[in-house]
C-alpha positions in Angstrom: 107.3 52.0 -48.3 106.2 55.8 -47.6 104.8 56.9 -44.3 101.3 56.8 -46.0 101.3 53.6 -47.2 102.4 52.0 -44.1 99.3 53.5 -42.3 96.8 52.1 -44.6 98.7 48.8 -43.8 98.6 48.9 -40.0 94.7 48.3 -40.9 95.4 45.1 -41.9 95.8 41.7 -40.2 99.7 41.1 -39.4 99.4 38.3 -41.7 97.5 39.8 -44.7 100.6 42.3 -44.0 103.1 39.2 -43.9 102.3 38.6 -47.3 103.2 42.1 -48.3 106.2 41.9 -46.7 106.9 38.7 -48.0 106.5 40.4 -51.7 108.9 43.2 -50.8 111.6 41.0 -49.2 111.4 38.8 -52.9 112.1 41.7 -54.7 115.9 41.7 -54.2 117.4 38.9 -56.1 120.7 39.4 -54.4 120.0 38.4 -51.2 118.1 34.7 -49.5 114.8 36.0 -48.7 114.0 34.7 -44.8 110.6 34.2 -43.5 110.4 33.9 -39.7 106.6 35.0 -39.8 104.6 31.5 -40.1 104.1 29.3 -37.3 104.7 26.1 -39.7 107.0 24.0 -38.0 109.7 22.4 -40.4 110.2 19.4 -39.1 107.9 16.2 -39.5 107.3 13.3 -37.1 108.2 10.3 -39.5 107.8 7.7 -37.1 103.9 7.4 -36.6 103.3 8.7 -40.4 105.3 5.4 -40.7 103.4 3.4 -39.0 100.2 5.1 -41.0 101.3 4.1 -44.4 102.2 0.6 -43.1 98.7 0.1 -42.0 97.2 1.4 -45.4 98.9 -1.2 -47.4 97.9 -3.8 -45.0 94.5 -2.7 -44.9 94.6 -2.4 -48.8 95.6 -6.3 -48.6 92.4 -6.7 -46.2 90.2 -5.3 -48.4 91.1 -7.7 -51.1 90.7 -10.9 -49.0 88.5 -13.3 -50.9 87.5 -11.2 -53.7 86.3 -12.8 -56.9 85.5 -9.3 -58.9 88.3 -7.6 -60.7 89.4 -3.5 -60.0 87.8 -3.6 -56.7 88.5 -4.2 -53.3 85.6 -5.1 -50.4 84.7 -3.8 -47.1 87.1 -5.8 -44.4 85.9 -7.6 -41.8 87.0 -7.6 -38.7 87.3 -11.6 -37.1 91.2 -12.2 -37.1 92.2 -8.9 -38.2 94.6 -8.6 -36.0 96.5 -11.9 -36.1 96.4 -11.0 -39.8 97.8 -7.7 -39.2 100.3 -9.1 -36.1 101.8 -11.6 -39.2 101.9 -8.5 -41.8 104.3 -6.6 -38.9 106.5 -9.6 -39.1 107.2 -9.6 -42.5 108.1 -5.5 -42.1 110.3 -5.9 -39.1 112.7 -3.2 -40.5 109.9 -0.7 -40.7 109.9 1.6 -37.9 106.2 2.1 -38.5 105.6 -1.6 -38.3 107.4 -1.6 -34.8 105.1 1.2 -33.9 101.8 -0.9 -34.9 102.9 -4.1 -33.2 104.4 -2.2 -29.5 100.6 -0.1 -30.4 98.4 -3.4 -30.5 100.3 -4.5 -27.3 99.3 -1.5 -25.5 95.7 -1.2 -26.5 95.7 -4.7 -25.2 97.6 -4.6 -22.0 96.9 -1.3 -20.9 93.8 0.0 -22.4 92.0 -3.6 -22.4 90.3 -2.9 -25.6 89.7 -6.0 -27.9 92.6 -5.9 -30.3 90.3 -7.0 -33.2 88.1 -4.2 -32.4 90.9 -1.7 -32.6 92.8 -3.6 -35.6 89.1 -3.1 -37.3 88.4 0.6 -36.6 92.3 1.6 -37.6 91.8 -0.7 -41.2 88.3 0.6 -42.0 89.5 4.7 -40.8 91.9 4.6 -43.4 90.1 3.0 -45.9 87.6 6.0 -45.5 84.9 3.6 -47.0 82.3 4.9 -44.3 81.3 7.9 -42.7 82.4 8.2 -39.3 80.7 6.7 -36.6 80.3 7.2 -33.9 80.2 11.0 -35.6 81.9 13.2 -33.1 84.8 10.7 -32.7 85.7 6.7 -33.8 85.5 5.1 -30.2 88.7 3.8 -29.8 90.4 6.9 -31.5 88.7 8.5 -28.4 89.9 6.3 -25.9 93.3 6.8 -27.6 93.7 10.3 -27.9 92.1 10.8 -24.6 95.1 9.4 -22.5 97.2 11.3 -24.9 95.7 14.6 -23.4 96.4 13.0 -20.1 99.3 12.8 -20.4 100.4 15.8 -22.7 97.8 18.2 -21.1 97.3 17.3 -17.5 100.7 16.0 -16.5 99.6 12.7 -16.3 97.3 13.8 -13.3 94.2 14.6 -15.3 91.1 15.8 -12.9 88.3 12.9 -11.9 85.9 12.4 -14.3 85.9 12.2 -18.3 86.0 14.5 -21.4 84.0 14.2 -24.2 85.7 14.8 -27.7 85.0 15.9 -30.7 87.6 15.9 -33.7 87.7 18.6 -35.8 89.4 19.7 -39.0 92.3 21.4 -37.0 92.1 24.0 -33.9 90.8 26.7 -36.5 87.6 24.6 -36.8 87.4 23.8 -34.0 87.3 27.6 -33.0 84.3 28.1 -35.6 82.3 25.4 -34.2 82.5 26.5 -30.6 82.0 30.1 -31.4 79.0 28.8 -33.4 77.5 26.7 -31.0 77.9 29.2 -28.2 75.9 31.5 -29.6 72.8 29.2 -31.0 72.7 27.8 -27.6 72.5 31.3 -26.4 75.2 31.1 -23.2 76.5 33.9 -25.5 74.9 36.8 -27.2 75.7 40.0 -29.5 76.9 42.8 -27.1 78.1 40.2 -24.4 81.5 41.4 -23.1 84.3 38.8 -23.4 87.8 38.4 -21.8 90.5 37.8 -24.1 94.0 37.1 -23.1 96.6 39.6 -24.3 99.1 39.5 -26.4 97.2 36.9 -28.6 96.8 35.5 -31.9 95.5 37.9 -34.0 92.0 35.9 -35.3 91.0 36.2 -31.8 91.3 39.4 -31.7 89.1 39.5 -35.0 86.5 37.0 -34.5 84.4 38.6 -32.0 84.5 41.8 -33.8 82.5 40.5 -36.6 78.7 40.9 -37.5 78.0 37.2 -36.6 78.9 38.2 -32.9 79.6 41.8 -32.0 81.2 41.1 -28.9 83.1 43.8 -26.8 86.1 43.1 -25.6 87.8 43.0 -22.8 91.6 42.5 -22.5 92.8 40.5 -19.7 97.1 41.6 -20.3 100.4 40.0 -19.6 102.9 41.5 -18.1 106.2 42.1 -19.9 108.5 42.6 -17.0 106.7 39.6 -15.5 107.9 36.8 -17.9 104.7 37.7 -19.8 102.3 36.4 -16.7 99.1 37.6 -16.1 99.1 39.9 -12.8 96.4 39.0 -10.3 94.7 42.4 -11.0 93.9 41.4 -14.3 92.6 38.2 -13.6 90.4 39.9 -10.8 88.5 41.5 -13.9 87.2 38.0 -14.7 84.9 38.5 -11.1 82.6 41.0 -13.0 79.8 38.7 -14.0 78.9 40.8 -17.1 82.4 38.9 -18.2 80.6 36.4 -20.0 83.6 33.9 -21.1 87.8 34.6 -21.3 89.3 33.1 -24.5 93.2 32.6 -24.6 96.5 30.4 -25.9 97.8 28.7 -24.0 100.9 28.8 -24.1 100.4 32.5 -25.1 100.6 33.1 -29.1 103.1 35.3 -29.7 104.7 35.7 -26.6 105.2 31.6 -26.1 104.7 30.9 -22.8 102.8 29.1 -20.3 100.6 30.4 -17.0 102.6 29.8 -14.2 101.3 27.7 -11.0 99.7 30.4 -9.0 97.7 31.8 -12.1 96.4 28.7 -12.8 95.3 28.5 -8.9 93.7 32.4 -9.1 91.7 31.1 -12.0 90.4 28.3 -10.4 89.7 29.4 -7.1 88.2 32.1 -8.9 85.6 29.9 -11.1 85.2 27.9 -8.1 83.7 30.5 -5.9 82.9 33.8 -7.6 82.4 33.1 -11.2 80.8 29.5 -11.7 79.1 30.6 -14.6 82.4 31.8 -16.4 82.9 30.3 -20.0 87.1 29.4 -20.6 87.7 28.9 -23.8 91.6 27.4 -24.2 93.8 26.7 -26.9 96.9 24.4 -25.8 98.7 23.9 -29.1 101.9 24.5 -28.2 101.8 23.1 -24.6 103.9 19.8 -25.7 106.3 22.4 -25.5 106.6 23.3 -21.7 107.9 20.4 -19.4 105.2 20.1 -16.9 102.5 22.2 -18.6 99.3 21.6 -17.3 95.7 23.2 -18.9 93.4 25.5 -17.2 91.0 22.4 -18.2 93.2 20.8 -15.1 92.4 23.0 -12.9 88.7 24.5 -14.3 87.4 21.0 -15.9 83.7 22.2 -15.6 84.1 25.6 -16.8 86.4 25.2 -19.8 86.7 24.2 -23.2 89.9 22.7 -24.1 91.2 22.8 -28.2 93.9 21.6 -28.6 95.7 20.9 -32.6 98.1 17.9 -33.8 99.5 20.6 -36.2 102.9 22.0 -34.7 104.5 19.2 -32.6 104.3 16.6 -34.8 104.6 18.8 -37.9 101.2 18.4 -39.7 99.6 21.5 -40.2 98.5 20.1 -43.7 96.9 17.2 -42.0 94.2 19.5 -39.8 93.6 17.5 -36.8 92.1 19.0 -33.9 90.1 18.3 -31.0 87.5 19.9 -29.0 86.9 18.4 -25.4 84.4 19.2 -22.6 84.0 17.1 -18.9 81.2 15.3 -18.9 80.1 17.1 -15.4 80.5 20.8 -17.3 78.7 24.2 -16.2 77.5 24.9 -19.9 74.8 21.9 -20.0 73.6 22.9 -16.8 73.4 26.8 -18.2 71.1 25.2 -21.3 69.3 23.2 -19.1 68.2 26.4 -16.9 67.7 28.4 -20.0 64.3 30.1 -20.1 61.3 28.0 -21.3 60.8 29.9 -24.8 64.7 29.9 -25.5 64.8 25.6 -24.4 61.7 25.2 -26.8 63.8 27.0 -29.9 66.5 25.0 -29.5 64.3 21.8 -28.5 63.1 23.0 -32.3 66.8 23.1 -33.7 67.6 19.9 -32.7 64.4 17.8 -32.8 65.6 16.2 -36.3 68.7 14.9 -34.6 67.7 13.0 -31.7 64.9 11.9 -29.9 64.9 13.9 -26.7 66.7 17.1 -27.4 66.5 18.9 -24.0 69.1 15.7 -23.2 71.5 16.7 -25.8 75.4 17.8 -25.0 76.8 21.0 -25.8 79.6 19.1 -27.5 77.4 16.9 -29.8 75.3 20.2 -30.3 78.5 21.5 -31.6 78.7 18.4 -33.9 75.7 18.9 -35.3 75.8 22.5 -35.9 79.2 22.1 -37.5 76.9 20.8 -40.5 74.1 23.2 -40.5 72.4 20.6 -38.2 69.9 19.5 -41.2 73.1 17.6 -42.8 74.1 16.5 -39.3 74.1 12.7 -40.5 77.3 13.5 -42.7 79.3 15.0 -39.6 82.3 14.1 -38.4 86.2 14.6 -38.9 87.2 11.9 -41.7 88.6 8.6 -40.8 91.7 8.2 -42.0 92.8 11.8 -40.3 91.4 10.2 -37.1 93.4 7.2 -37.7 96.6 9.6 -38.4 95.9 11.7 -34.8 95.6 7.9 -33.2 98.9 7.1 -34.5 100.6 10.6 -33.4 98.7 10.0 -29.9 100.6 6.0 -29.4 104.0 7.5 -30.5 104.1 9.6 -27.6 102.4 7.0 -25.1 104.7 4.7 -26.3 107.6 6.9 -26.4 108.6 6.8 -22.5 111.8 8.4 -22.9 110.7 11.2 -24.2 112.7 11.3 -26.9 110.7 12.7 -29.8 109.6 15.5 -26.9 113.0 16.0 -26.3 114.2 16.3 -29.8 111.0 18.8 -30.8 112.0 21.1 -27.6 115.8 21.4 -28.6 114.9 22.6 -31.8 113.0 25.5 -31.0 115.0 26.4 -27.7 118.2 26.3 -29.5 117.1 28.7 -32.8 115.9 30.8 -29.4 119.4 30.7 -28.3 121.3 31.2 -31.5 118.6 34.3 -31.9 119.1 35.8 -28.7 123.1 35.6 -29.3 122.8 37.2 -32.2 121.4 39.8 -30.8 124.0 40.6 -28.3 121.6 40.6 -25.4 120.6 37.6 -22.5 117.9 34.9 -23.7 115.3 35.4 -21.3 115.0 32.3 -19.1 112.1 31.0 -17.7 110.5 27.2 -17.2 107.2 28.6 -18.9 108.9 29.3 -21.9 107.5 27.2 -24.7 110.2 28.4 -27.3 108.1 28.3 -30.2 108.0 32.2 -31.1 109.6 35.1 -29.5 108.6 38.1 -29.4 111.1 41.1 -29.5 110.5 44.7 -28.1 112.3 46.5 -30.6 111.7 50.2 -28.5 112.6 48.5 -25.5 115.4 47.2 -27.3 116.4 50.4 -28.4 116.0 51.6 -24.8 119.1 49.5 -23.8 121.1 50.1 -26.2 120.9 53.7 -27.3 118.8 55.7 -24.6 115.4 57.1 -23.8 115.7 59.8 -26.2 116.4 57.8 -29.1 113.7 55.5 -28.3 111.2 58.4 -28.0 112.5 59.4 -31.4 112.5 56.2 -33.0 108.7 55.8 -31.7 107.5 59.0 -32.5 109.0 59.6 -35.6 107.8 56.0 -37.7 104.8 54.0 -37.9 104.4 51.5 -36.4 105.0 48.6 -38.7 108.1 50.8 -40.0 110.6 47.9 -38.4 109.0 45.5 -40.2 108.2 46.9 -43.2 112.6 47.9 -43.0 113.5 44.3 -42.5 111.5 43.2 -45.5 113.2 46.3 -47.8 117.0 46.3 -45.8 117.5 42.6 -44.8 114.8 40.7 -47.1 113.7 39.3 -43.5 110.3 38.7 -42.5 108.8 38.9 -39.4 105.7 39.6 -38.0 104.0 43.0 -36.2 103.3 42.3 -32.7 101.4 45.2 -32.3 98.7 43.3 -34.2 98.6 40.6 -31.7 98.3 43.2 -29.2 101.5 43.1 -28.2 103.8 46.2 -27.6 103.9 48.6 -30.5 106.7 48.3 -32.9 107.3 44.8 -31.1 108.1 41.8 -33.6 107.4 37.9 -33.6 109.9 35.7 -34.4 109.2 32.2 -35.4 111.7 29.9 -34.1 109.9 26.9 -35.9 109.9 27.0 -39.5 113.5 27.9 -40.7 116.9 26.0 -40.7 119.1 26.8 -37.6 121.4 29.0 -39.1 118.7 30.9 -40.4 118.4 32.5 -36.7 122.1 33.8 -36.3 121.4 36.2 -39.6 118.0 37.6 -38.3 119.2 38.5 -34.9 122.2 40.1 -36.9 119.4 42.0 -39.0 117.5 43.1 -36.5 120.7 44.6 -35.0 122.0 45.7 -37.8 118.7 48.0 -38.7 118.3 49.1 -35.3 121.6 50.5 -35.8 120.5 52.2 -39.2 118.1 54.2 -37.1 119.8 55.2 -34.5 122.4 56.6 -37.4 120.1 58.3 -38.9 118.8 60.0 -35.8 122.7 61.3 -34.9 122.5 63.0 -38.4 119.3 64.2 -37.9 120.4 66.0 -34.7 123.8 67.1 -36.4 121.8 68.8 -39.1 119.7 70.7 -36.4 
């Protein structure tokens, strides 16, 4: 690709540009084209999917009870459902889904106290799908369910007093567009507001509030390379400046994979605490099963943030779109509503007056549920229920999973493509306890630095664009990875999935990245022999 071309490209997304590179990589026939550039994890939890198609044939075989009509089944019913469904599980012993469902009823018994008809019920009419979802922000015991699985996953298993509402969403992508939505009819946020975003970060959200629907300037709250990627206490103090209206981050970080550390977590919260009680955190902990210990800013900040969090990488089910949005019940934003001015509170008493009775009483989170339909179809919202019953079935695997094994299992994967990367290479993995493992992001100048010198490094930066690494590795190595500098990362920087290819995959991109490093530094000897 010419020098031209490559700088109408570096206007593009990094993965409009994947796809482009992923084109230029196909185009040599001799050589295994290798995609490192999507976060698609490619393994599958098989366990609780299991467990999911066990209960869809029993429930099949509920729905047929005492049917006298041919070709159709009826609604179950829920008295004895699950002694029914108990005697189903002992004909399957050998299924590891049907040991899932029987050590799942147990729990909900024992520990959660819930009626385990109730629960057998809600779990055979989810995956029927043969109603609209009700309640429509979440299925109550699915709720209850995935509730101490964010307990446990996102809080340590020391979650802060008080409860979260959720809402389940069509993955953490939707759940982003129904927050950003609902934030702005509800008017805690407006065009020209200035909000915080935590850098390096997933590109989208860098791009969302640039668009006409919000118009937002931004202001970037960085990591620190030589830090472990941390956010420095100076750029958290920018967060005091009450014309910051929210900070939006990833938690662990998206590309740079890896989690706040203890004392940022305590700067944040002494900070909303004290100086900024009117500060909006907006959170997305997708990859924080990935971190031993990780806890959420929602931990620490309950009444302040907004916690998304996605089913889609751990458990391998990014086709499945499960998300969740959660708020505290005690939060700052239904306060902020509530003291909105008189004209603003009679709009939205307006908005919502076909929804519910007494509007002014209305959550921020079921706002959001109704707004995620337009709020005039509001009466057909709601996540379907048999992906509610799938994120239940995720969220008992790991409850029930006290060894931690399938945690363990997930972690080694990704922390030992991060190895066999990093050796590769030739040069130290960085360790650090944060480090979720999932992506890695490379400095390639700073690479350069070490290996060949300031002066090649100047050349090498000075002389290409920068997506010119990329764009190489595509042509030279048929490798993809993607530009960090469009996650705001360091220019000429790469991200390096660690999730979606085989292990041995790894080995050969470290080698590539090596090897084309080398290309330019040769090329850069000639250039100074010639002059």
């Amino acid at each position: 690709m010419k020098p031209s071309e490559e700088k109408r490209y570096e206007k593009l997304s990094p993965f409009e540009l994947k796809d482009k590179l992923i084109k230029i990589a196909g185009t040599n026939n001799e050589r295994m084209m290798m995609n490192a550039g999507r976060g698609n994890p490619n393994w599958i939890a098989v366990t609780p999917r299991s467990a999911f198609y066990e209960m869809g044939i029993f429930a099949n075989e509920e729905a047929l009870r005492n049917v006298d009509l041919p070709a159709v089944g009826m609604s179950p019913l829920k008295p004895g459902s699950a002694i029914r469904l108990r005697h189903y599980l002992d004909q399957h012993q050998s299924s590891p889904g049907a040991r899932l469902l029987r050590e799942s009823l147990d729990y909900i018994r024992d520990v959660l106290t819930i009626d385990e008809d109730d629960f057998t019920y809600e779990m055979v009419d989810g995956i029927l799908g043969d109603h609209y979802p009700e309640p429509d922000r979440m299925l109550s015991i699915c709720e209850k369910v995935v509730q101490k699985y964010l307990d446990q996953e996102m809080f340590e298993g020391n979650p802060p007093p008080g409860n979260f509402d959720l809402f389940a969403t069509e993955g953490g992508t939707a759940a982003m567009d129904y927050i950003f939505t609902s934030l702005m009819e509800n008017h805690l946020l407006h065009k020209g507001d200035t909000i915080a975003i935590g850098t390096p970060i997933f590109t989208p959200y860098i791009e969302i509030p640039r668009l006409n629907d919000y118009e937002f300037v931004e202001l970037e709250i960085k990591q620190n390379e030589d830090k472990y990627w941390q956010y420095p206490e100076q750029e958290i103090n920018k967060l005091a400046d009450p014309a910051v209206k929210a900070f939006f981050l990833v938690h662990p970080s998206n590309p740079t994979s890896v989690a706040m550390d203890d004392s940022t977590l305590k700067m944040i919260a002494d900070l909303v605490h004290t100086r900024r009680k009117d500060l909006i955190i907006l959170t997305d902990d997708v990859y924080g099963t990935f971190v031993n210990g990780f806890r959420s800013i929602a931990a620490v900040a309950p009444r302040n943030t907004i916690l998304v969090y996605s089913f889609s990488k751990y458990f391998g089910a990014t086709g499945w779109r499960l998300g969740i949005i959660g708020i505290h019940q005690d939060n700052a934003f239904d306060k902020m509503i509530a003291a909105l001015p008189a004209e603003t509170r009679a709009g939205l008493r307006q908005r919502y007056s076909t929804v519910v009775l007494e509007p002014d009483k209305m959550k921020l989170i079921d706002r959001m549920v109704a707004d995620s339909r337009s709020v005039a179809l509001h009466h057909t919202a709601g996540l379907s229920t048999p992906q509610q019953v799938m994120m239940t079935l995720f969220s008992l695997y790991c409850l029930l999973d006290k060894e931690n094994v399938y945690k363990r299992v997930a972690q080694y994967i990704v922390a030992h493509r991060f190895s066999t990367l990093y050796d590769s290479l030739g040069i130290p993995a960085p360790e650090n306890k944060y480090d979720a493992h999932y992506y890695t992001t490379i400095d390639v100048p700073a690479l350069a630095r070490q290996r060949y010198g300031e002066e090649f490094t100047r050349y090498l930066v000075n002389k290409h664009q920068p997506i010119d690494f990329v764009v190489r590795l595509a042509e030279d190595k048929s490798i993809v990875l993607m530009d960090g500098g469009g996650f705001d990362a360091p220019e000429m920087s790469v991200r390096v999935s660690l999730a979606n290819l085989p292990n041995t995959t790894y080995a050969a991109i470290g080698k590539g990245i090596s090897e084309l490093l080398d290309t330019y530094y040769n090329e850069w000897r000639q250039s100074k022999r010639k002059s």
